[in-house]
Structure formats: structure tokens, C-alpha cells
matplotlib code that plots the C-alpha trace (Angstrom):
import matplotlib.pyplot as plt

x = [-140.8, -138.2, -138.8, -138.7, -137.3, -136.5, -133.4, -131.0, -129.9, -133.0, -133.5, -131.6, -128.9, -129.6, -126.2, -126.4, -125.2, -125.3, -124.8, -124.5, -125.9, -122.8, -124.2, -122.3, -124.1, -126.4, -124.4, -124.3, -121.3, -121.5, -118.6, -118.1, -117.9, -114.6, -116.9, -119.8, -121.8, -119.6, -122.2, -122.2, -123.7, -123.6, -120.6, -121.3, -120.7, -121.2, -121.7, -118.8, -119.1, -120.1, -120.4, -123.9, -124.9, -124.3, -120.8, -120.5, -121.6, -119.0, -116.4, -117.0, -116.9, -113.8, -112.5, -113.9, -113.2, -111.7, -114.7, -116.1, -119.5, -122.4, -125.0, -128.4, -130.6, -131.9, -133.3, -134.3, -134.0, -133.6, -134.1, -131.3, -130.9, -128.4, -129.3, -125.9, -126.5, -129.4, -128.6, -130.5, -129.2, -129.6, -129.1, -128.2, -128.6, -125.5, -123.4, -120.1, -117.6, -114.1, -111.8, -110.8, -112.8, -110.8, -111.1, -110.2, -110.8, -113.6, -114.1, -112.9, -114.1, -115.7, -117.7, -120.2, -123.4, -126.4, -129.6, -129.0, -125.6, -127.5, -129.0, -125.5, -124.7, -125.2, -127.0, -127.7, -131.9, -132.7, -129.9, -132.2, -134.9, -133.2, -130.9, -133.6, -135.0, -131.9, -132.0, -135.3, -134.0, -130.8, -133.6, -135.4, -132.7, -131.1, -134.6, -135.2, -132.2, -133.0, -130.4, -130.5, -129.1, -127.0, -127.4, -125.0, -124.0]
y = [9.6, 7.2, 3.8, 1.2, -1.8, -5.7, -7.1, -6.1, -9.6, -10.3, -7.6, -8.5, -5.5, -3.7, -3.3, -3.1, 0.2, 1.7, 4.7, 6.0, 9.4, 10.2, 12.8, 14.6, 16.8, 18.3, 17.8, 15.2, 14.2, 14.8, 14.0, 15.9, 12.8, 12.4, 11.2, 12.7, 14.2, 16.0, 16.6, 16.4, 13.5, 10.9, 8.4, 5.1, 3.0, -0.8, -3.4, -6.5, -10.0, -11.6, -8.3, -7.0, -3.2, -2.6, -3.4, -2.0, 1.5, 1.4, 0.4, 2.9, 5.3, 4.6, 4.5, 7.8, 9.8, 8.2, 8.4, 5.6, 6.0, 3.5, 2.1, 3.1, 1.6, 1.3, 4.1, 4.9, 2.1, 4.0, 2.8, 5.3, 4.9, 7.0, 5.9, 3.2, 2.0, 1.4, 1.1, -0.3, 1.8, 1.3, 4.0, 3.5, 6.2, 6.4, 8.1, 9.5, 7.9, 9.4, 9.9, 13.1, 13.7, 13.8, 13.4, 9.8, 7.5, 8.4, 11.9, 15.4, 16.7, 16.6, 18.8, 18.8, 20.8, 21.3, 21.5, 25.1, 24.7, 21.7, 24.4, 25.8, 21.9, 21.0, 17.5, 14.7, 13.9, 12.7, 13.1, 16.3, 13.1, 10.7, 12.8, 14.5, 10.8, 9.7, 12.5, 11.5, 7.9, 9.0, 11.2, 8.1, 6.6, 9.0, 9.6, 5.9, 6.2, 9.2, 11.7, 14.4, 15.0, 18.4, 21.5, 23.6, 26.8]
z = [104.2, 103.4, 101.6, 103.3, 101.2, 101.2, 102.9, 100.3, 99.7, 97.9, 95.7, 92.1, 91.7, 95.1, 97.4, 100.8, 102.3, 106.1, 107.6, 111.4, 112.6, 115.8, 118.1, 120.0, 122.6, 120.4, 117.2, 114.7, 112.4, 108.8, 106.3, 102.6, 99.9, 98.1, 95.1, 93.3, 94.2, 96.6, 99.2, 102.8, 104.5, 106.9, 107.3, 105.7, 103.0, 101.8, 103.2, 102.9, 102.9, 105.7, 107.5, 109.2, 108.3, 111.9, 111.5, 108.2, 109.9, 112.8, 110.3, 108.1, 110.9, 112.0, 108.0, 106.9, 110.2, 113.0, 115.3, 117.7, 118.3, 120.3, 118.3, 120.6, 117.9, 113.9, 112.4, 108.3, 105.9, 102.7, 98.7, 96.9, 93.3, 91.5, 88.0, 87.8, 91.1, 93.6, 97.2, 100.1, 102.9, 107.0, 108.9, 113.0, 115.6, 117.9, 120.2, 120.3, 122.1, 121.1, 118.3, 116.6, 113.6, 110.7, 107.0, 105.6, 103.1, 101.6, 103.0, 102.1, 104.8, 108.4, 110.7, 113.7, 112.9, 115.5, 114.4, 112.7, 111.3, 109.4, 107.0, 105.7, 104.7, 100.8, 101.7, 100.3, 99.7, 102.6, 104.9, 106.8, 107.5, 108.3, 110.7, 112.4, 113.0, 114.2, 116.7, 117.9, 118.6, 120.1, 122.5, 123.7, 124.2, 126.7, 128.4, 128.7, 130.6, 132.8, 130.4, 128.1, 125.1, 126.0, 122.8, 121.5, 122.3]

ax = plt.figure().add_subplot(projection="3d")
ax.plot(x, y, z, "-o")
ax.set_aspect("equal")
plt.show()
């Protein structure tokens, strides 16, 4: 399970960090990192001054892949620590709302995956997690609402 840590702001050397899980029928996004470690994960990035992680994730969205997505709720707040750096990371379930997903900024690389594809993906730690709970909270959301989450073909 993830950890579940402070507001960033008041931890000493923790940066604040979020992250969106778009689905798309039964797909979620996933960008390749530019950086190390070159992995697949979930588009996101730090937070800026004067900026809430909620905006931070649609911004870096839109900055890594050119995808507008609706925030449907919170999901994982995640303690990562890469050994220079340690990141307090909030992840938000959402849905797609248009955009062609391309690489930018940040990304090498973009794809949709279904819950299979995920498998072929080299992922970051807990990307599998925290996806698959984003998925559940993108679920309640559409049921709450009397719709389902369509799966791939």
C-alpha cells in the first residue's frame, strides 16, 4: 500500500508532486519519461508556486501530452524518494475529455493500455497500484452516475 504522508509543505526537503490517471473507455494514459529512469508512468510532475496539485496534474497533462481530462476525484498520496530527491506525490482519477495524445515536454513517449497491455509497460513502483485504484474511483464515479466504464477490444 502506498504511504500516505504530510502535506508536502511541512515536511523539510519533500516537493510536492501530482499525477492524473486519464481513462479512456477502459484504458488509462501512460507517458515514457524523457529522464531517468526512462520508465513508463503516469503524467505528472511538480507542483509550482501558488498552484494546487489538482492544477498541477491538469497542467502537466496538457504539457506532457496534450490531453484534457476531468478530475472525478483524489486517489494515492504517495512518499517517493529517489535517493537526491523525495517527493510527496497526489495522484487524481479522471476522465478523458479530448486532445491527441502526443509526446511533449517531458515525455518520450505515449500510449493507452487496458488493463492487459499494462503488463508489457516497464513501470514505475507503484504506478500498477495506484492505477488500478484510480480505476476503481473512476468506477464509482461512473456508477454513482448510472454509467459504465466501456473495455477494450
Amino acid at each position: 500500500m502506498a504511504t500516505i504522508v504530510p502535506f508536502p509543505s511541512s515536511v523539510p526537503g519533500m516537493i510536492g508532486a501530482a499525477s492524473v490517471s486519464v481513462f479512456r473507455g477502459g484504458e488509462v494514459l501512460l507517458v515514457k519519461r524523457a529522464k531517468p529512469p526512462f520508465l513508463w508512468s503516469l503524467p505528472g510532475g511538480r507542483i509550482e508556486v501558488g498552484e494546487s496539485a489538482r492544477e498541477a496534474a491538469l497542467r502537466e497533462l496538457a504539457e506532457e501530452t496534450g490531453v484534457a481530462a476531468e478530475i472525478v476525484a483524489q486517489g494515492h498520496v504517495l512518499e517517493i524518494d529517489t535517493g537526491a530527491e523525495r517527493y510527496c506525490v497526489t495522484n487524481f482519477a479522471a476522465l478523458y475529455l479530448g486532445g491527441e495524445a502526443v509526446a511533449m515536454t517531458d515525455a518520450a513517449d505515449v500510449a493507452w493500455a487496458d488493463r492487459e497491455a499494462l503488463t508489457r509497460f516497464s513501470l514505475t513502483g507503484k504506478a500498477p497500484e495506484v492505477i488500478a485504484h484510480a480505476r476503481d474511483l473512476v468506477e464509482r464515479h461512473l456508477v454513482a452516475r448510472d454509467i459504465t466504464l466501456p473495455t477494450s477490444s
